[in-house]
TORBAPA-684905 format. One record per residue (C-alpha): residue number from 1; residue in one letter; x, y, z. Coordinates in Angstrom, 3 decimals. Each point is the difference from the previous one (the first is absolute). Example, Ala and Ser with C-alpha at 12.3 -4.5 7.8 and 13.67 -1.06 7.14 Angstrom:
<atoms>
ATOM  num  residuo         X         Y         Z
ATOM    1        a    12.300    -4.500     7.800
ATOM    2        s     1.370     3.440    -0.660
</atoms>
This chain:
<atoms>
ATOM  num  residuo         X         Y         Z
ATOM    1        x     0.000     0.000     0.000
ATOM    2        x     1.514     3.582    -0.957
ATOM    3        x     0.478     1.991     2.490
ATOM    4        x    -1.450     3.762     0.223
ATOM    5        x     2.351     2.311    -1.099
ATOM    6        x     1.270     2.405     2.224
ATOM    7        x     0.832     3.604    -0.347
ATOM    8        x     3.357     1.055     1.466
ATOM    9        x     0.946     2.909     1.592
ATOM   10        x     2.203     1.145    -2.861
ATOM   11        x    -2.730    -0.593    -2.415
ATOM   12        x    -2.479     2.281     2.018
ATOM   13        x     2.710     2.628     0.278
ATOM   14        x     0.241    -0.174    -3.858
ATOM   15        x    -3.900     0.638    -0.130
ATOM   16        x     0.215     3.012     2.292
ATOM   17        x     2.613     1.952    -1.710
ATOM   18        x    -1.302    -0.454    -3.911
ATOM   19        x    -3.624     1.339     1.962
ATOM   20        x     2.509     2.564     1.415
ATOM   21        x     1.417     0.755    -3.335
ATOM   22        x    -3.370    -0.385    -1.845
ATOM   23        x    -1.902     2.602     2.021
ATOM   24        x     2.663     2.277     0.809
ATOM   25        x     0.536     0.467    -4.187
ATOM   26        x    -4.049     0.462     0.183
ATOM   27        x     0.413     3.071     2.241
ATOM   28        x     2.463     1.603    -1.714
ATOM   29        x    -2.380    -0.185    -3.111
ATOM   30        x    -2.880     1.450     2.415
ATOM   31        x     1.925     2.892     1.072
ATOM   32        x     1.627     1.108    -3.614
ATOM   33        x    -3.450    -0.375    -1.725
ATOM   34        x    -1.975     1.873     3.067
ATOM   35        x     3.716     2.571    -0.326
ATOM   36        x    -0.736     0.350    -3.849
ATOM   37        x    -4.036     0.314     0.462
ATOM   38        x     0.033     2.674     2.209
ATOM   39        x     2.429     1.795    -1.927
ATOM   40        x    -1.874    -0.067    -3.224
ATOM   41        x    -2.829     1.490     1.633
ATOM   42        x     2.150     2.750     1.950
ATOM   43        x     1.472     1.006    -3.613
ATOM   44        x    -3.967     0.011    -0.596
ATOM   45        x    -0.771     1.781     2.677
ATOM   46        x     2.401     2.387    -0.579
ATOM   47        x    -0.519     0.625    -4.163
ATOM   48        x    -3.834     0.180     0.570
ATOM   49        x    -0.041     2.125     2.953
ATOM   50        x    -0.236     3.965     0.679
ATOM   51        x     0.523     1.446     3.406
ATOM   52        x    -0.887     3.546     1.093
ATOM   53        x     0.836     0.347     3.309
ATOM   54        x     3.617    -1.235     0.248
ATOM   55        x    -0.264     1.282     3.426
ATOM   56        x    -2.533    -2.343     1.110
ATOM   57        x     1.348    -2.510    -1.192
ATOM   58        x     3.308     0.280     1.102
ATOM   59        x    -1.492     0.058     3.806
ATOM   60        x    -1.902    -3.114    -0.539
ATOM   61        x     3.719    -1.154    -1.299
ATOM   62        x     1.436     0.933     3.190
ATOM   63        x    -2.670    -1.189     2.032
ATOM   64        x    -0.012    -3.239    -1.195
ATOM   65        x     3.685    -0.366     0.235
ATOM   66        x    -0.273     1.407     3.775
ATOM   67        x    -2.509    -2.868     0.533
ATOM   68        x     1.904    -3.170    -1.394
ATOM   69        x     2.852     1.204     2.255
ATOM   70        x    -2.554    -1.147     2.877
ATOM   71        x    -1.533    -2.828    -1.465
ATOM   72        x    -1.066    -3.436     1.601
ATOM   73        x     1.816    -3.243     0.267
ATOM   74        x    -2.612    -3.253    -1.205
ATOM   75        x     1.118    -3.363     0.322
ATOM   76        x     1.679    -1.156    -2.624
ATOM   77        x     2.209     2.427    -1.237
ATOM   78        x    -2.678     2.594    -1.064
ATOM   79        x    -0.997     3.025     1.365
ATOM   80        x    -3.119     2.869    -0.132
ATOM   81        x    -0.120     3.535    -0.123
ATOM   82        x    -2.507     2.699     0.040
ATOM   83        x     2.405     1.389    -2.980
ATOM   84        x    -2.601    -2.250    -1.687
ATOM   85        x    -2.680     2.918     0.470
ATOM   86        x     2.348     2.991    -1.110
ATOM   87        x     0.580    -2.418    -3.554
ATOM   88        x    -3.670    -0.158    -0.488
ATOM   89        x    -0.913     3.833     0.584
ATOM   90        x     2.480     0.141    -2.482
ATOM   91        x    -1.303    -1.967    -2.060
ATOM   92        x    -3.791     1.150     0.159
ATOM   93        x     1.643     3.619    -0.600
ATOM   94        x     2.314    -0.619    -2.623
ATOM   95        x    -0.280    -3.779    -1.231
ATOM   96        x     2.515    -1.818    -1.512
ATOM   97        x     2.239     2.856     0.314
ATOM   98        x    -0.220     0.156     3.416
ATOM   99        x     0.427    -3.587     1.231
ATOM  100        x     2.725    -0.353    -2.683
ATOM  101        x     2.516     2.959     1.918
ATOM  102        x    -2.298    -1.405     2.969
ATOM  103        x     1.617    -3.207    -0.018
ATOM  104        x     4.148     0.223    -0.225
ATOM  105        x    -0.690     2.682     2.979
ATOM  106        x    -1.380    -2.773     2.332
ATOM  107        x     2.252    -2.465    -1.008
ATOM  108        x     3.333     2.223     0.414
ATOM  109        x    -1.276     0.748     3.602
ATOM  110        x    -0.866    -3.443     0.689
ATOM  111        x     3.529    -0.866    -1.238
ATOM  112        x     1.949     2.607     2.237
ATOM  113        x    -1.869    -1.502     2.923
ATOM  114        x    -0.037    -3.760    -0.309
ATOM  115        x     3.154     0.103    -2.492
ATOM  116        x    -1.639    -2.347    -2.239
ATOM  117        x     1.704    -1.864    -3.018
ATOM  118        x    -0.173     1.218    -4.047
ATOM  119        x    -2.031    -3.137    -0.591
ATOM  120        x    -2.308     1.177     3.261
ATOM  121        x    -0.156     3.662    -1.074
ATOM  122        x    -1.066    -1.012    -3.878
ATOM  123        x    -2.723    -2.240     1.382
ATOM  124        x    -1.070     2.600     2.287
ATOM  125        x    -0.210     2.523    -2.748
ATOM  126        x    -1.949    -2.547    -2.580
ATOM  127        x    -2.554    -0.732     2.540
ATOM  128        x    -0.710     3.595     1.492
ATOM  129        x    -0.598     1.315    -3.715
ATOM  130        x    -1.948    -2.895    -0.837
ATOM  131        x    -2.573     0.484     2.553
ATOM  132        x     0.219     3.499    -0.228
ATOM  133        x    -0.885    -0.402    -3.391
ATOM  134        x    -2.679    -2.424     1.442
ATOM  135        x    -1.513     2.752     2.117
ATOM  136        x    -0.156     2.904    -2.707
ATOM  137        x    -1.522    -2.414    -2.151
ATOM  138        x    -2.664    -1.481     2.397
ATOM  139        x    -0.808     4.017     1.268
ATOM  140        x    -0.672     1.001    -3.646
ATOM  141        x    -1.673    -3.383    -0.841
ATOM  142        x    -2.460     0.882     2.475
ATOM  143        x    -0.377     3.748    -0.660
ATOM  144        x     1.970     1.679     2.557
ATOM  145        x    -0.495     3.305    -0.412
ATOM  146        x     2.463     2.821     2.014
ATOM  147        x    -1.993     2.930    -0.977
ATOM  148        x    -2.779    -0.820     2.889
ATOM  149        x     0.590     1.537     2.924
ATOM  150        x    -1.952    -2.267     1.702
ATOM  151        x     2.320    -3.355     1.829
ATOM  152        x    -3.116    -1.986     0.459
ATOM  153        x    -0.823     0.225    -3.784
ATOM  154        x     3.417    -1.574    -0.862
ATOM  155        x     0.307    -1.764     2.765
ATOM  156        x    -0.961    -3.983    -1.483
ATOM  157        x     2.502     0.450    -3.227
ATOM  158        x     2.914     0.872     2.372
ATOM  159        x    -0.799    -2.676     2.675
ATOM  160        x    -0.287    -2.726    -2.746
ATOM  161        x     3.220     1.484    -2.339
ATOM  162        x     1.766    -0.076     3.488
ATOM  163        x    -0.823    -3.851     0.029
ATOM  164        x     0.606    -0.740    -3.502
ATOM  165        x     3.752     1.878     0.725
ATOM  166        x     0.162    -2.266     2.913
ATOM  167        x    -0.884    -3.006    -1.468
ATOM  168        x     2.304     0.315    -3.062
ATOM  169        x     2.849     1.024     2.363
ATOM  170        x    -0.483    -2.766     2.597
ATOM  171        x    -0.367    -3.001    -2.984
ATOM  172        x     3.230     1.280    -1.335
ATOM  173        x     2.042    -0.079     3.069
ATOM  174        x    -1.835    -3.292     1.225
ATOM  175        x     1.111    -1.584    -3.188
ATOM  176        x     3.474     0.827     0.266
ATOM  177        x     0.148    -1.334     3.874
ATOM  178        x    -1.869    -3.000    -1.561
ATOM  179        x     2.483    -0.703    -2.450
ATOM  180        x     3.164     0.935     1.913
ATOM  181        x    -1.634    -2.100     3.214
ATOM  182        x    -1.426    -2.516    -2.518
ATOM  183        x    -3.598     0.381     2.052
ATOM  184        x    -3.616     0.317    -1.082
ATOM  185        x    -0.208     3.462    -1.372
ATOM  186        x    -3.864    -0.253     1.740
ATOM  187        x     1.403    -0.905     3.500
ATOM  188        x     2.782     3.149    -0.373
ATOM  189        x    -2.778     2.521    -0.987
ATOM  190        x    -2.441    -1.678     2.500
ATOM  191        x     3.072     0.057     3.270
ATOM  192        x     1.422     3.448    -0.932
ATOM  193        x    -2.657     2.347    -1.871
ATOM  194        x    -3.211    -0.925     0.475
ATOM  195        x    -0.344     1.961     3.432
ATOM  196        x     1.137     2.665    -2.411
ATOM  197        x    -3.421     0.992    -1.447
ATOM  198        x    -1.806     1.898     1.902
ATOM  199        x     3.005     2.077     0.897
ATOM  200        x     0.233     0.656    -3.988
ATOM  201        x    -3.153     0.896    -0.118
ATOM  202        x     0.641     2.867     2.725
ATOM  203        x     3.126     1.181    -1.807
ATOM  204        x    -2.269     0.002    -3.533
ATOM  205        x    -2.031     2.525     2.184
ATOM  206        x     2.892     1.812     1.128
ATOM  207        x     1.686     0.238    -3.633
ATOM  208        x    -3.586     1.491    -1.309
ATOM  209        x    -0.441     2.240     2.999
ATOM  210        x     4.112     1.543    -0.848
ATOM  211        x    -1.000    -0.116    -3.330
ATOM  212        x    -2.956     2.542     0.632
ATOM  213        x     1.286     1.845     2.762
ATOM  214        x     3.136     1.035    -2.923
ATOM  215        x    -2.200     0.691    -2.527
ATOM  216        x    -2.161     2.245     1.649
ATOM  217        x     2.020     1.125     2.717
ATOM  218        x     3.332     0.001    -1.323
ATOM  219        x     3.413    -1.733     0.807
ATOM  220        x    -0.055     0.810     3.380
ATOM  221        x    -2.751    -2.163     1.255
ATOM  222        x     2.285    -2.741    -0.640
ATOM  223        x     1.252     0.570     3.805
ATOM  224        x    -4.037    -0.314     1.362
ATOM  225        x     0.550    -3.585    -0.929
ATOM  226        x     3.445    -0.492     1.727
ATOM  227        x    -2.116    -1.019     3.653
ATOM  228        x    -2.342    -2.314    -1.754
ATOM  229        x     2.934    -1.783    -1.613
ATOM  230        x     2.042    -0.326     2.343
ATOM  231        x    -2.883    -1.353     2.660
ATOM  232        x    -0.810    -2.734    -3.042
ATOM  233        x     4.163    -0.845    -0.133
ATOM  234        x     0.022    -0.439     3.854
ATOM  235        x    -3.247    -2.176    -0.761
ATOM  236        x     1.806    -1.929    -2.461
ATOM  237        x     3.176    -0.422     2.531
ATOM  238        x    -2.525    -1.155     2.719
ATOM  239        x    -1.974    -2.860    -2.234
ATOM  240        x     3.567    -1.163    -1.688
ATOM  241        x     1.557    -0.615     3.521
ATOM  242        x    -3.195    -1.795     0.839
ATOM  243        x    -0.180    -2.589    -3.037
ATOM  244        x     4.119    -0.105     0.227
ATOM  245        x    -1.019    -1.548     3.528
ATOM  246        x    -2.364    -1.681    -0.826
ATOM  247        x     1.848    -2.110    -2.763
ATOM  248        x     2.854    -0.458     2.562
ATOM  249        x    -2.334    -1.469     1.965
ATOM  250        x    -1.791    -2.364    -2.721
ATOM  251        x     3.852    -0.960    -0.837
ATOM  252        x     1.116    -0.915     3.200
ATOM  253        x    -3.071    -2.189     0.424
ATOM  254        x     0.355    -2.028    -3.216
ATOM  255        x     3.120    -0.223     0.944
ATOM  256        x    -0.651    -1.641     3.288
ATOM  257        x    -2.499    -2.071    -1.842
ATOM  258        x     2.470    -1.458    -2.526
ATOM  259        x     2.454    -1.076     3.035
ATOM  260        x    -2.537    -1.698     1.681
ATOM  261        x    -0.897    -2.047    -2.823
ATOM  262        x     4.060    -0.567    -0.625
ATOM  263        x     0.009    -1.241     3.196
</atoms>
């Protein structure tokens, strides 16, 4: 009778590094085509669009520059920012041409402060213009329209643009922890973003309300919205340290589980 084959330790070693090999050569495809996306559409962006206030947007530059420098540490090497509301203001102001000079901003802060990699910062970059794009898109597709002066009329367009931003910005990232982890891209988004919503949907609020406020107030209003911001950034700090906790905690219990069933 033939015996069962068996499956050696070098042979399972083998297995691991091609997987290794396999998805770490799938990532770096991820990142340069979500690189090269999001800088066709900043070229785009920047060909197609007019801006008339280089003032105002210059502040919403700075202030989203200010707020990556003060961002908040996820789990798995990922981060959020309420630099995610000055990008759309920009973007319901100016459009394309203000998420594409939007963008770089966020990602040159985020750089200085984390000191990130080139392959890191390109990602970064790809993925902030493609949702951005996302947004602007979504605000138009559902007839956003500035000239009100009225929040509650624009209200539902931002809120759901802010998701659709959110959503294309999340899947992105999720996918390249999924690939570089070799996880479930659902169980990444699911662990790490999903708690994410209804804070979007805040900062979609937030981004309209700036929006307005600059519009019909002028550049300065920018600095009503510093409280609110920053109260939602300490909210975000508060909720990540929670579910970083929490996960600890879920971790050190499987892994309890697993030596118990060793033993």
């Amino acid at each position: 009778m033939k015996e069962p084959t068996q499956v050696t330790q070098a042979d399972t070693g083998t297995n691991t590094v091609s997987d290794n090999r396999t998805s770490s050569a799938l990532l770096r495809i991820f990142v340069g085509c979500t690189g090269l996306l999001g800088a066709a559409l900043a070229v785009l962006g920047i060909i197609n669009g007019t801006s008339h206030d280089a003032i105002m947007l210059g502040a919403l530059v700075v202030a989203a520059a200010g707020a990556e420098l003060f961002s908040v540490e996820l789990f798995v090497d990922s981060h959020v920012s309420v630099s995610g509301a000055a990008l759309m203001a920009a973007g319901a102001i100016f459009g394309g041409l203000g998420v594409a000079l939007m963008a770089p901003a966020i990602v040159i802060a985020g750089a200085v402060r984390s000191h990130t990699s080139m392959e890191k910062n390109v990602f970064n970059f790809g993925a902030l213009t493609i949702a951005g794009f996302a947004y602007v898109g979504a605000f138009r597709a559902l007839d956003g329209n500035l000239d009100t002066a009225r929040f509650s009329a624009i209200a539902t367009p931002a809120i759901l643009a802010g998701l659709a931003n959110m959503a294309v910005n999340s899947s992105l990232v999720s996918g390249a922890i999924a690939l570089d982890q070799q996880r479930s891209i659902v169980n990444v988004w699911r662990g790490n973003f999903l708690w994410l919503v209804p804070q979007y949907a805040v900062l979609g609020a937030v981004a309209i309300g700036v929006a307005l406020a600059m519009l019909h107030f002028g550049t300065w209003s920018l600095a009503l919205f510093a409280l609110p911001l920053v109260s939602l950034s300490e909210a975000l700090h508060t909720r990540a340290d929670a579910m970083k906790m929490r996960n600890r905690a879920l971790e050190t219990i499987a892994s309890v589980q697993v030596h118990k069933r060793a033993a």
